[in-house]
PDB file of N, CA, C and O in Angstrom, chain B, residues numbered from 101:
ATOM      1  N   UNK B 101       9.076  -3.369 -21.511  1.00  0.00           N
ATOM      2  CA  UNK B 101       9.042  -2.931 -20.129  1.00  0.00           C
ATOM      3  C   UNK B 101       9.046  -4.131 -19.192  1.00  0.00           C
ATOM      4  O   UNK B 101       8.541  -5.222 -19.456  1.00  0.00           O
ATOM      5  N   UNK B 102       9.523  -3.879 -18.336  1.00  0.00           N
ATOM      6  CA  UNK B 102       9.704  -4.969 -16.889  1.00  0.00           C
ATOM      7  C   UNK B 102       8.768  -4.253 -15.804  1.00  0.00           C
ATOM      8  O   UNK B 102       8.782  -3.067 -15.474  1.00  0.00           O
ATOM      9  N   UNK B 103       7.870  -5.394 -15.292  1.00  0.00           N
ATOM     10  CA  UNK B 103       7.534  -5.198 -14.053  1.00  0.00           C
ATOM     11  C   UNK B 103       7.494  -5.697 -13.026  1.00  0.00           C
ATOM     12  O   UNK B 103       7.958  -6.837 -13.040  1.00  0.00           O
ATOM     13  N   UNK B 104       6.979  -5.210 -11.674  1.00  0.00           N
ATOM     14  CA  UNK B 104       7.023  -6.104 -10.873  1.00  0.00           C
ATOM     15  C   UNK B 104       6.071  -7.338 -10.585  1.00  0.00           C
ATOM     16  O   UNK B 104       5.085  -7.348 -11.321  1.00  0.00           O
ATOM     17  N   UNK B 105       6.156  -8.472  -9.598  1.00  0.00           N
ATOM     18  CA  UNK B 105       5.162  -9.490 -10.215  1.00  0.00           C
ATOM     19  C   UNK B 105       3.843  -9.303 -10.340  1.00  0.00           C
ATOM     20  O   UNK B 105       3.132 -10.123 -10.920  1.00  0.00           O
ATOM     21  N   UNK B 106       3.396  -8.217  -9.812  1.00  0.00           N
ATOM     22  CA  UNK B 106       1.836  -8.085  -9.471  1.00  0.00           C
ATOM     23  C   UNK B 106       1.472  -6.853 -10.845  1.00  0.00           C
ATOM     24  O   UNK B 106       0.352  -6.382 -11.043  1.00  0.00           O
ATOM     25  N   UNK B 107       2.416  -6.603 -11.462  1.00  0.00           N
ATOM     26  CA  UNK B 107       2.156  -6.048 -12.653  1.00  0.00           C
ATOM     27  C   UNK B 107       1.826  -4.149 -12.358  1.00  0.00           C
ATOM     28  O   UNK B 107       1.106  -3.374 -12.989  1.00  0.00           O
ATOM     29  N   UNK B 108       2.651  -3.939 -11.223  1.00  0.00           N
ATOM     30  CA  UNK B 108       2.174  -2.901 -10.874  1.00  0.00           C
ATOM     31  C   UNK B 108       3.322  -1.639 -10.491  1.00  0.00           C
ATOM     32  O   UNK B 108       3.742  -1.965  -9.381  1.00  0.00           O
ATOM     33  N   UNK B 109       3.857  -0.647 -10.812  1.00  0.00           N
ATOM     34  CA  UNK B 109       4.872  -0.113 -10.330  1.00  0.00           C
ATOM     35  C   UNK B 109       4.302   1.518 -10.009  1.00  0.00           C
ATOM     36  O   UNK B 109       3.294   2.000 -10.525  1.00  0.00           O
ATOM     37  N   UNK B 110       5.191   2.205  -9.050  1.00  0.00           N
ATOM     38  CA  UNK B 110       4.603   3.395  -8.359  1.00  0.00           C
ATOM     39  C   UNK B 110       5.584   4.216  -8.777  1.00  0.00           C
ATOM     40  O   UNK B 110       6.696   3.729  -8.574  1.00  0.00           O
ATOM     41  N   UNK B 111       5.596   5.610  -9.444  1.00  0.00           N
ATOM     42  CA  UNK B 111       6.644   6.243 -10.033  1.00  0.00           C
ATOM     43  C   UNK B 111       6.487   7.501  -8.771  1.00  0.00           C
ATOM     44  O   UNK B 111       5.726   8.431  -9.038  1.00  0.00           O
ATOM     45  N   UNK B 112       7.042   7.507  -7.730  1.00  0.00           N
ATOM     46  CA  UNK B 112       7.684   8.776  -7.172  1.00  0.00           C
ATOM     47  C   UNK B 112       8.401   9.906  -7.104  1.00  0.00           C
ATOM     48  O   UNK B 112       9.514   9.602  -6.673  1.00  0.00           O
ATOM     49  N   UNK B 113       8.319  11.187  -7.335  1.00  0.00           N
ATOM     50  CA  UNK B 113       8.889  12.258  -7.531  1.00  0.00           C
ATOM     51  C   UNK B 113      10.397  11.801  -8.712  1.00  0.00           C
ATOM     52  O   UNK B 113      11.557  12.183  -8.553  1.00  0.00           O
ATOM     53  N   UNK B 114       9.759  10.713 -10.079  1.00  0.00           N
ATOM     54  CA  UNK B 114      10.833  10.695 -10.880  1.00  0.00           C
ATOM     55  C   UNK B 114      11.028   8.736 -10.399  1.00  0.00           C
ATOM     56  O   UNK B 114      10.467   7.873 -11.074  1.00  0.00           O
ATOM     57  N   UNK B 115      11.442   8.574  -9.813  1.00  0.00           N
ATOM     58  CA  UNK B 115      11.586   7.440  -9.199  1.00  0.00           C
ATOM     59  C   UNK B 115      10.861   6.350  -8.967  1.00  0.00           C
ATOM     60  O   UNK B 115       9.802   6.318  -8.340  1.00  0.00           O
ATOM     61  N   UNK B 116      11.593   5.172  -9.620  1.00  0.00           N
ATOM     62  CA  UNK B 116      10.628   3.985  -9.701  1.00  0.00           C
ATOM     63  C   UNK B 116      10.532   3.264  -7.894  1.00  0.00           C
ATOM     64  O   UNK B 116      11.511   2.995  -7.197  1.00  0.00           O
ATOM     65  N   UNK B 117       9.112   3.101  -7.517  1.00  0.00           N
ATOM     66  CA  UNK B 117       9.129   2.064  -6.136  1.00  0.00           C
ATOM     67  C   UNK B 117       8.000   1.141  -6.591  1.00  0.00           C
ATOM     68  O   UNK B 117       7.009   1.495  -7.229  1.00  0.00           O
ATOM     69  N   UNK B 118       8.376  -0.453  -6.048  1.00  0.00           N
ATOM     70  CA  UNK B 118       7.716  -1.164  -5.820  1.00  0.00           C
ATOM     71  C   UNK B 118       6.311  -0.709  -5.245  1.00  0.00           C
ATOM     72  O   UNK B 118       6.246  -0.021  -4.226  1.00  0.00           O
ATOM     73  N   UNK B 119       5.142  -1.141  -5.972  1.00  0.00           N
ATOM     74  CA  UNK B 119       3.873  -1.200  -5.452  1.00  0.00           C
ATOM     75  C   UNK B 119       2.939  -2.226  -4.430  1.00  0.00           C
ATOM     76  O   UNK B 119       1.740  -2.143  -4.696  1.00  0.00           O
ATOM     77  N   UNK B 120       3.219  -3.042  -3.471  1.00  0.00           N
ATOM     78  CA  UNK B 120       2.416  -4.252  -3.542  1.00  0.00           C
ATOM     79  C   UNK B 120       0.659  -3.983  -4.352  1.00  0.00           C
ATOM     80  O   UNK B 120       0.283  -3.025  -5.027  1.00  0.00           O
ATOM     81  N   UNK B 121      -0.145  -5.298  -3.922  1.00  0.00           N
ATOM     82  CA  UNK B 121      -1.036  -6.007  -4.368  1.00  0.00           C
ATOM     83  C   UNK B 121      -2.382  -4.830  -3.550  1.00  0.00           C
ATOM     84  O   UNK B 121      -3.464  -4.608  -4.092  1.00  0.00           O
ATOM     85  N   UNK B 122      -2.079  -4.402  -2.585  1.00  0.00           N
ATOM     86  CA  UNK B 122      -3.047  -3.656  -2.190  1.00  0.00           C
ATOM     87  C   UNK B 122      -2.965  -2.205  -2.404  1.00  0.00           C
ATOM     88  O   UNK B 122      -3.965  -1.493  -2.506  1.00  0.00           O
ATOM     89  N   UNK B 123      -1.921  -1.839  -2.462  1.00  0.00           N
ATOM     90  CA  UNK B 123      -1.976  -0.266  -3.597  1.00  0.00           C
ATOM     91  C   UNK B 123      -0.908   0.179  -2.668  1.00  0.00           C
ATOM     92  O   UNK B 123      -0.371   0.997  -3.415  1.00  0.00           O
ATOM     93  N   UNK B 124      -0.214   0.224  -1.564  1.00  0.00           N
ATOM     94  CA  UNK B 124       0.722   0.431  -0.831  1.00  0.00           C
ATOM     95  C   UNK B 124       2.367   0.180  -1.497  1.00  0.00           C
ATOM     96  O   UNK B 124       3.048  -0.754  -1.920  1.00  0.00           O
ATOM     97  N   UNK B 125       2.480   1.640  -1.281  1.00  0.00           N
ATOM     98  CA  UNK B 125       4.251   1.443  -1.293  1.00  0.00           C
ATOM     99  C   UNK B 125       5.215   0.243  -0.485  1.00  0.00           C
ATOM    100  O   UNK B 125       5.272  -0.005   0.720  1.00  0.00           O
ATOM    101  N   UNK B 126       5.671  -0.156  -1.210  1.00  0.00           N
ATOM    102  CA  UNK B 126       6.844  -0.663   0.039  1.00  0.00           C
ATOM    103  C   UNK B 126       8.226  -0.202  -0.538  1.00  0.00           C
ATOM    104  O   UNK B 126       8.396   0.334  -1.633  1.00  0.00           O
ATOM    105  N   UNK B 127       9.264  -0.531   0.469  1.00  0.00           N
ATOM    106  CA  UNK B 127      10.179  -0.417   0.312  1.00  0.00           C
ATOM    107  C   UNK B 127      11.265  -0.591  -0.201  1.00  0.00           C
ATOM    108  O   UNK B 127      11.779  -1.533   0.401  1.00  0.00           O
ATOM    109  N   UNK B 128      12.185  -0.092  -1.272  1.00  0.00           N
ATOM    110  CA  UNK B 128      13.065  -0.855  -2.680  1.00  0.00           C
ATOM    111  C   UNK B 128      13.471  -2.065  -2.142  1.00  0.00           C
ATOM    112  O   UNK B 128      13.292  -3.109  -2.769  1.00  0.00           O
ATOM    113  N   UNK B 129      14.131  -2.040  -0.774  1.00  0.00           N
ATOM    114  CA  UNK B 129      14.813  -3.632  -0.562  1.00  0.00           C
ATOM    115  C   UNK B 129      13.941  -4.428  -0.172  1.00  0.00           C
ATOM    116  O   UNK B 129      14.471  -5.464   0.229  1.00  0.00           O
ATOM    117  N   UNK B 130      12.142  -4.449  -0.049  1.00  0.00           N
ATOM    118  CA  UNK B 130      11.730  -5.280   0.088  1.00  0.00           C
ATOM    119  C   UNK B 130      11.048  -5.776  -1.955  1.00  0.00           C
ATOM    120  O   UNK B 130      10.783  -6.892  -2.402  1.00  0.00           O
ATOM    121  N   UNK B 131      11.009  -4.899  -2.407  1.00  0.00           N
ATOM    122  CA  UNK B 131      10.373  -4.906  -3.926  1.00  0.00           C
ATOM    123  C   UNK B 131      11.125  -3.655  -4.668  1.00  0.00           C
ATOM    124  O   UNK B 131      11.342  -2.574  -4.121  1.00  0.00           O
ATOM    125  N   UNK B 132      11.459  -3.972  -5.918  1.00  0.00           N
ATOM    126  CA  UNK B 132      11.906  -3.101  -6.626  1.00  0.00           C
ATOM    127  C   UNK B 132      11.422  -3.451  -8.358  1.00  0.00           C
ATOM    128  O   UNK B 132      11.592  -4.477  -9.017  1.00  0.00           O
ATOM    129  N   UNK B 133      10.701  -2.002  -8.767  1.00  0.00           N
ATOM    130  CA  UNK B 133      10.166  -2.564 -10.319  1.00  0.00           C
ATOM    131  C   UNK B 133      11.049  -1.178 -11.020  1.00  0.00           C
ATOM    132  O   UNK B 133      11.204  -0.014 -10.652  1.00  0.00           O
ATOM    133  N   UNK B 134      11.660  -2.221 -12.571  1.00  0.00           N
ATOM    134  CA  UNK B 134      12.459  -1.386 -13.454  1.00  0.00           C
ATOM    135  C   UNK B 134      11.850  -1.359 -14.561  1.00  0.00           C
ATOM    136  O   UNK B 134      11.344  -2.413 -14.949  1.00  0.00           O
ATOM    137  N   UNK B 135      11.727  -0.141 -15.383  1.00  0.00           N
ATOM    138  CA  UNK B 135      11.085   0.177 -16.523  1.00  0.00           C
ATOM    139  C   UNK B 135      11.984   0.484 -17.638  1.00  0.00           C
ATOM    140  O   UNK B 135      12.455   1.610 -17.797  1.00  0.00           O
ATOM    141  N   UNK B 136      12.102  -0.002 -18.018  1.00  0.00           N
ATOM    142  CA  UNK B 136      13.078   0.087 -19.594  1.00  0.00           C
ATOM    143  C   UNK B 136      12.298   0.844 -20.619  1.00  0.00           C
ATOM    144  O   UNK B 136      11.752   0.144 -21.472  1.00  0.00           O
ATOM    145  N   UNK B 137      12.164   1.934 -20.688  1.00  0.00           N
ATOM    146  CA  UNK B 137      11.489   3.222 -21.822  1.00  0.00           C
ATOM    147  C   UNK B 137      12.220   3.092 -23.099  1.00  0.00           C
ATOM    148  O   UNK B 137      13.412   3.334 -23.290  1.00  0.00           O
ATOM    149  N   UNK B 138      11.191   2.606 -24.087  1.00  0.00           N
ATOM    150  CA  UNK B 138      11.664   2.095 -25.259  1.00  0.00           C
ATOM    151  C   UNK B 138      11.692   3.639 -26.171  1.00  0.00           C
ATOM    152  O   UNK B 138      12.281   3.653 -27.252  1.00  0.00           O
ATOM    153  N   UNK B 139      10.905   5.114 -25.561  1.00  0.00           N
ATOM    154  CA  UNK B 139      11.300   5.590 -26.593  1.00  0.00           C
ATOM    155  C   UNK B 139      10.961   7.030 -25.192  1.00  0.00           C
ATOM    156  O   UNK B 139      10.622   6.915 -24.015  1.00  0.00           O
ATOM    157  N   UNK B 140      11.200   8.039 -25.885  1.00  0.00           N
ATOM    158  CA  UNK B 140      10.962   9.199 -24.960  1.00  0.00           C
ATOM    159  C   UNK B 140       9.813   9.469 -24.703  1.00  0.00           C
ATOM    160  O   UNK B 140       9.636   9.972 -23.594  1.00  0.00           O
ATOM    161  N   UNK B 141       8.689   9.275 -25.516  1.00  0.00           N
ATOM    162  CA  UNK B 141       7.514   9.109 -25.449  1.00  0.00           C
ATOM    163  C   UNK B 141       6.852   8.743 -24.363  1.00  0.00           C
ATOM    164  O   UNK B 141       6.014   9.478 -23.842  1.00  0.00           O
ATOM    165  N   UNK B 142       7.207   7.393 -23.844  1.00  0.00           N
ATOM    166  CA  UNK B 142       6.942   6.786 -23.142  1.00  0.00           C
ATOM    167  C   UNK B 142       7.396   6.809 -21.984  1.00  0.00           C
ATOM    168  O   UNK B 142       7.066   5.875 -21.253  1.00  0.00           O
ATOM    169  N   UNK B 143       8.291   7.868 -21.439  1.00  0.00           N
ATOM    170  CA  UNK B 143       8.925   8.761 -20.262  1.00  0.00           C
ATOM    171  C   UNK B 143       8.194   9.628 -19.822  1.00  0.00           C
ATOM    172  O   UNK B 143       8.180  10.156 -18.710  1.00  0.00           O
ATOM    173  N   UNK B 144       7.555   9.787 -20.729  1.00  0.00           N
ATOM    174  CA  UNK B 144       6.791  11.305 -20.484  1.00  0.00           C
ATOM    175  C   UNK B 144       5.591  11.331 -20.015  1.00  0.00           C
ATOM    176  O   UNK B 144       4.772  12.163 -20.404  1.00  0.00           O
ATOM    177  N   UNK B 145       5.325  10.423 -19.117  1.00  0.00           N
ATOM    178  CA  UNK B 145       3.998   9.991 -18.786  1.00  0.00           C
ATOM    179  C   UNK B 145       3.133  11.322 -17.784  1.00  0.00           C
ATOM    180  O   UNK B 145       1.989  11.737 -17.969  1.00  0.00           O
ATOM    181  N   UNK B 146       4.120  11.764 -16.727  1.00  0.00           N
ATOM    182  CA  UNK B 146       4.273  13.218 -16.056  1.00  0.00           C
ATOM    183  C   UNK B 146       2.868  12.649 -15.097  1.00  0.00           C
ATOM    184  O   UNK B 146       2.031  11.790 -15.374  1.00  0.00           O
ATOM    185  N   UNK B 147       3.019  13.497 -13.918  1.00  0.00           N
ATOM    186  CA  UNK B 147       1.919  12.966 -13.236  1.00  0.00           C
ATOM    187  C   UNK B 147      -0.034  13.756 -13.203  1.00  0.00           C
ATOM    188  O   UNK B 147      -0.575  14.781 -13.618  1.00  0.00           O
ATOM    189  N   UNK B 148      -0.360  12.789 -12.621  1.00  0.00           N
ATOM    190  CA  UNK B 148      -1.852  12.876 -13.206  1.00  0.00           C
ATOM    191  C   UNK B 148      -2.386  14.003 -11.823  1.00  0.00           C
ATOM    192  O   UNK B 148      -1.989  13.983 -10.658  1.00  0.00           O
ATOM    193  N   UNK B 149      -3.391  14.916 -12.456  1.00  0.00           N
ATOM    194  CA  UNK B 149      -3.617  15.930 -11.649  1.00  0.00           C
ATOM    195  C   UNK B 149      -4.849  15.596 -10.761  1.00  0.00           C
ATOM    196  O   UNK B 149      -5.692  14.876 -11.296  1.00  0.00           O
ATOM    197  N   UNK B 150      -5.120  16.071  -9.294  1.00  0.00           N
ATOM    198  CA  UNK B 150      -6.368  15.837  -8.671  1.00  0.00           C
ATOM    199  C   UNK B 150      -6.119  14.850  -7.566  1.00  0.00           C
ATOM    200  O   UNK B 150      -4.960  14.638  -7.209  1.00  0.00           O
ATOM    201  N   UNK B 151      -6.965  14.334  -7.095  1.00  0.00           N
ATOM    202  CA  UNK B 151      -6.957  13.070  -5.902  1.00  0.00           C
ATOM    203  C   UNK B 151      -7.056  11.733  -6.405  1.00  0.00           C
ATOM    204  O   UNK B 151      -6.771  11.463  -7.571  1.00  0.00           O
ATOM    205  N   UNK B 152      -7.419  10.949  -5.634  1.00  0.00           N
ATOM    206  CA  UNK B 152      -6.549   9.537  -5.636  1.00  0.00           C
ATOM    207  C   UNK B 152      -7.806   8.656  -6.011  1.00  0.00           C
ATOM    208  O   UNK B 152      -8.109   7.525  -5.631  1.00  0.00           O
ATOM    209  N   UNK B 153      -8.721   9.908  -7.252  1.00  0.00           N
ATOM    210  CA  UNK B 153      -9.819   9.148  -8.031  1.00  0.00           C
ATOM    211  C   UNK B 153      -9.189   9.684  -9.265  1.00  0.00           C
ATOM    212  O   UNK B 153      -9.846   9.265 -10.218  1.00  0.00           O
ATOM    213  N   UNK B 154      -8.127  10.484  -9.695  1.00  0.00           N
ATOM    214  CA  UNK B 154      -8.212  10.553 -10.911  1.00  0.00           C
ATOM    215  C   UNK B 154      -7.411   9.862 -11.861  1.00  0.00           C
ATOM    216  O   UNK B 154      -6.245   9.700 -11.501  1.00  0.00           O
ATOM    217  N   UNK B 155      -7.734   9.391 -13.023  1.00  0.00           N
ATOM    218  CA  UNK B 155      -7.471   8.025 -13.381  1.00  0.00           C
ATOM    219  C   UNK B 155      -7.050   9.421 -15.316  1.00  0.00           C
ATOM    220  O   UNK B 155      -7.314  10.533 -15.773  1.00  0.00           O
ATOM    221  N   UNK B 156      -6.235   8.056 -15.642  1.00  0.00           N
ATOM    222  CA  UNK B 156      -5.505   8.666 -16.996  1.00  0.00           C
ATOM    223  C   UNK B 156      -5.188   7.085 -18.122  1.00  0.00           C
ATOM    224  O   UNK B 156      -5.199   5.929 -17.700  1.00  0.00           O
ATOM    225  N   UNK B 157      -5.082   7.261 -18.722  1.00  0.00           N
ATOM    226  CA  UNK B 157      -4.908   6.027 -20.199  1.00  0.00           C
ATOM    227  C   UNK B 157      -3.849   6.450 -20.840  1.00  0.00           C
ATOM    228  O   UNK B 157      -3.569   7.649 -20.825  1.00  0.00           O
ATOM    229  N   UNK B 158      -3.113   5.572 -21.484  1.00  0.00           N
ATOM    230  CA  UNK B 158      -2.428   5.515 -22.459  1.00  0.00           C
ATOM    231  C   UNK B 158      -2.550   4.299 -23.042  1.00  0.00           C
ATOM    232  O   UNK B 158      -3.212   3.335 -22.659  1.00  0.00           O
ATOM    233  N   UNK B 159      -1.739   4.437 -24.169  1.00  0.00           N
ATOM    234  CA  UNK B 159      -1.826   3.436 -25.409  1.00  0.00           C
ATOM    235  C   UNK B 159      -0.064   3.564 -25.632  1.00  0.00           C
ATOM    236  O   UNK B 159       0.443   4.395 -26.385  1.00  0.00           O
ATOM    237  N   UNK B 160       0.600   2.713 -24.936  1.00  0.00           N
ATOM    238  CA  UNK B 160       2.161   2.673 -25.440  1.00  0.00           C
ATOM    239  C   UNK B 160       2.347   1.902 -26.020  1.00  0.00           C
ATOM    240  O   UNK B 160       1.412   1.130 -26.232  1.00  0.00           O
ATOM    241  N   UNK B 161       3.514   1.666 -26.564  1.00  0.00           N
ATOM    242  CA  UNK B 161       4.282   0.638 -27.763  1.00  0.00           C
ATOM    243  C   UNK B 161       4.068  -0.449 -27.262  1.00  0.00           C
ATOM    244  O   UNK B 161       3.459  -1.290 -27.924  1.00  0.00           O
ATOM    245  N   UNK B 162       4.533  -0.751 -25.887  1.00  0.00           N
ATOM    246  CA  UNK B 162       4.638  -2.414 -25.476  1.00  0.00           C
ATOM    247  C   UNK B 162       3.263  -2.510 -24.374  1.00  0.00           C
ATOM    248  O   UNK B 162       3.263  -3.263 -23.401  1.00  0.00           O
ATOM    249  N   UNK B 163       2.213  -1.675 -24.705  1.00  0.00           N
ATOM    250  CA  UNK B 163       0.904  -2.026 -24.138  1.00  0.00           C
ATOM    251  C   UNK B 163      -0.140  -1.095 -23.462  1.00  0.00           C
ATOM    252  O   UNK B 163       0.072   0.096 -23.688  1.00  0.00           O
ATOM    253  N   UNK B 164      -1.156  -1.353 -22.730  1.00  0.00           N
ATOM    254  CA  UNK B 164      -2.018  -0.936 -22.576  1.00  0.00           C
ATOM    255  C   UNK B 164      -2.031  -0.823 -21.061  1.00  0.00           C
ATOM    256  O   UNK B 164      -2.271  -1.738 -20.273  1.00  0.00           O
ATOM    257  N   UNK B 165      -1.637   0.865 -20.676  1.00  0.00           N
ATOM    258  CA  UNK B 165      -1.025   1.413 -19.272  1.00  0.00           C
ATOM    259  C   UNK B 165      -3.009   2.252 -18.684  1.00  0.00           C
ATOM    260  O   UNK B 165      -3.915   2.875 -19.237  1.00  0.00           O
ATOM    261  N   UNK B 166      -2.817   1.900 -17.813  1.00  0.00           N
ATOM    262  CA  UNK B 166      -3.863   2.879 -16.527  1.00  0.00           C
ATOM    263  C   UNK B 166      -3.108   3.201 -15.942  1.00  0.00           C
ATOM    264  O   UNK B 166      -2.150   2.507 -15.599  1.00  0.00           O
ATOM    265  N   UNK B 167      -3.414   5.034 -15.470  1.00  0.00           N
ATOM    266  CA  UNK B 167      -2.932   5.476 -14.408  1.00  0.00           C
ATOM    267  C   UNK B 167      -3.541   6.137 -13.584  1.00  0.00           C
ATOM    268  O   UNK B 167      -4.215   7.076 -14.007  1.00  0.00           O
ATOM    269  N   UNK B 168      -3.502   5.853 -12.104  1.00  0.00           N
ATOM    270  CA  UNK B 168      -4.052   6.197 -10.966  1.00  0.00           C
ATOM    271  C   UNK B 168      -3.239   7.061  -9.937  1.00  0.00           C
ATOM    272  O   UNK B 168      -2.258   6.730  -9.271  1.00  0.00           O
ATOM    273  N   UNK B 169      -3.939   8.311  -9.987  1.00  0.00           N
ATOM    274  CA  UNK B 169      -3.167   9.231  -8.895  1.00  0.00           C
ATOM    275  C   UNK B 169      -3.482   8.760  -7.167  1.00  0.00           C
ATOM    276  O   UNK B 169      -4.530   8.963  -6.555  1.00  0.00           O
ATOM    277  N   UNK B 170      -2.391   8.174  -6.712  1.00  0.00           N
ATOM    278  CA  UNK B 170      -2.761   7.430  -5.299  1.00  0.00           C
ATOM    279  C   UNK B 170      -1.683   8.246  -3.894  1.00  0.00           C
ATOM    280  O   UNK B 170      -0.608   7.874  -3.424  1.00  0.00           O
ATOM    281  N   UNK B 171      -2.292   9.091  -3.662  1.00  0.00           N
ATOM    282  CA  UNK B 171      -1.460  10.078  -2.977  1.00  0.00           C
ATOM    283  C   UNK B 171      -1.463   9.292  -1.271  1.00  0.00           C
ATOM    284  O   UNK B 171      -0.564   9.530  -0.465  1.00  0.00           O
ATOM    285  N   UNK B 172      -2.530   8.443  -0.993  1.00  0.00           N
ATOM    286  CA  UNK B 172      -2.495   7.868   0.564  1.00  0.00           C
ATOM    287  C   UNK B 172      -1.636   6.318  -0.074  1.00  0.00           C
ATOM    288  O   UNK B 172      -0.615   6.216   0.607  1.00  0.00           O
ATOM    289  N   UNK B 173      -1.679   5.582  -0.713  1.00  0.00           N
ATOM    290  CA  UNK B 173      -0.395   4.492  -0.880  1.00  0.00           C
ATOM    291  C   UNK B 173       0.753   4.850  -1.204  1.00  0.00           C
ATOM    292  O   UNK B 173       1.679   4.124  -0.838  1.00  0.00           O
ATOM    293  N   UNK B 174       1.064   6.103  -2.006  1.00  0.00           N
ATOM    294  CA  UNK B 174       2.059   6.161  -2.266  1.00  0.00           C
ATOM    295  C   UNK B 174       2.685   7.473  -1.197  1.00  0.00           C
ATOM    296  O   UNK B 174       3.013   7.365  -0.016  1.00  0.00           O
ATOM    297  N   UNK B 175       2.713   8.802  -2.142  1.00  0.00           N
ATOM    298  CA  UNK B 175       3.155  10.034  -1.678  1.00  0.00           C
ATOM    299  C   UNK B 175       1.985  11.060  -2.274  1.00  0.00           C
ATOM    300  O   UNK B 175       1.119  10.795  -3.108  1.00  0.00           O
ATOM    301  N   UNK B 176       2.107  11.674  -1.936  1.00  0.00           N
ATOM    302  CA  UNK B 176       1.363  12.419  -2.684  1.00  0.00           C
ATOM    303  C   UNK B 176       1.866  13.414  -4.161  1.00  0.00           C
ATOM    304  O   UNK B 176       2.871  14.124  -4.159  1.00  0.00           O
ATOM    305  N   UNK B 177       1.177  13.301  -5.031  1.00  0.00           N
ATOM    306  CA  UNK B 177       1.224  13.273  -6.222  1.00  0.00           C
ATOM    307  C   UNK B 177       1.828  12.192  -7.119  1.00  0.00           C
ATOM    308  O   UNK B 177       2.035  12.198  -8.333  1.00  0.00           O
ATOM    309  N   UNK B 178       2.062  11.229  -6.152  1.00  0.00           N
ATOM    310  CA  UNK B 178       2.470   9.925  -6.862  1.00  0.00           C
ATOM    311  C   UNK B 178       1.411   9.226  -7.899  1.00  0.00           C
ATOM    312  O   UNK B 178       0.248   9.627  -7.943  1.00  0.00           O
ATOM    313  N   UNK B 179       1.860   8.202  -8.695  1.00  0.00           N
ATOM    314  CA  UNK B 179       1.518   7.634  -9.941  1.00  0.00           C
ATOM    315  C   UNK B 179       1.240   6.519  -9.761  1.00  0.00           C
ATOM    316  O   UNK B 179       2.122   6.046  -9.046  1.00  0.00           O
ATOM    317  N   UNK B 180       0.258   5.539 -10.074  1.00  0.00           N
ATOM    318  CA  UNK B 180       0.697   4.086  -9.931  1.00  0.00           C
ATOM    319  C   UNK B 180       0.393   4.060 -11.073  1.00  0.00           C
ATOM    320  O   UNK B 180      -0.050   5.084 -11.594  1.00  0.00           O
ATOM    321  N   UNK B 181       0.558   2.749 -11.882  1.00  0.00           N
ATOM    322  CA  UNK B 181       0.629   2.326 -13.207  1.00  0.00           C
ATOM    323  C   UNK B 181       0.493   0.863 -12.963  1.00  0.00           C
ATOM    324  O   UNK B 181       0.998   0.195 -12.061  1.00  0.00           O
ATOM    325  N   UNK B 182      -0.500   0.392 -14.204  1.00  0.00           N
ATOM    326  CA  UNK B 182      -0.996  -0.816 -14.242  1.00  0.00           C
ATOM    327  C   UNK B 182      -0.818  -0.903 -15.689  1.00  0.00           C
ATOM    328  O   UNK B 182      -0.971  -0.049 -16.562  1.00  0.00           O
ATOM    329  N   UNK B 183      -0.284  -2.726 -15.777  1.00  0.00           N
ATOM    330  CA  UNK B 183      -0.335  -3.523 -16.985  1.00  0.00           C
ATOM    331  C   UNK B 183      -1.326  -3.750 -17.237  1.00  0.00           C
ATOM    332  O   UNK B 183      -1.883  -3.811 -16.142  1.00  0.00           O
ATOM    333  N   UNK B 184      -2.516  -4.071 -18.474  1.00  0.00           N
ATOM    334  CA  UNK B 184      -3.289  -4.585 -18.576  1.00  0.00           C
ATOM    335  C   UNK B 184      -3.325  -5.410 -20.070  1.00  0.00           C
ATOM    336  O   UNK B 184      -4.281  -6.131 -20.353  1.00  0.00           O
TER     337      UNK B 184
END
């Protein structure tokens, strides 16, 4: 997987957007993060239910993902995802 530099990408209704450093969307032509899904598995992440405390884990092939439902940085029902 590829990310962006801050190790952080925001998956929108399907759609990858840049995250900055403070949890805020920005805009593809100012940041853009690409995810290369090594298996279907790992597509299927689907979004996390509740407000912008509810938090989800995985254990994928190329590492160790957190996910945070952040509906005021992003959109609502949006995803952020962290490398760790």
């Amino acid at each position: 997987m590829l990310w962006d530099p801050d190790g952080t990408i925001c998956l929108v209704d399907g759609d990858i957007a840049g995250v900055g450093s403070n949890g805020n969307a920005v805009g593809a032509s100012q940041k853009r993060a690409t995810v290369w899904y090594e298996n279907e598995d790992i597509a299927r992440f689907g979004i996390l239910p509740g407000g912008s405390h509810s938090k989800a884990e995985w254990i994928a092939d190329s590492g160790y993902l957190v996910g945070s439902a952040d509906p005021t940085g992003c959109k609502t029902h949006a995803v952020t995802w962290k490398l760790h």
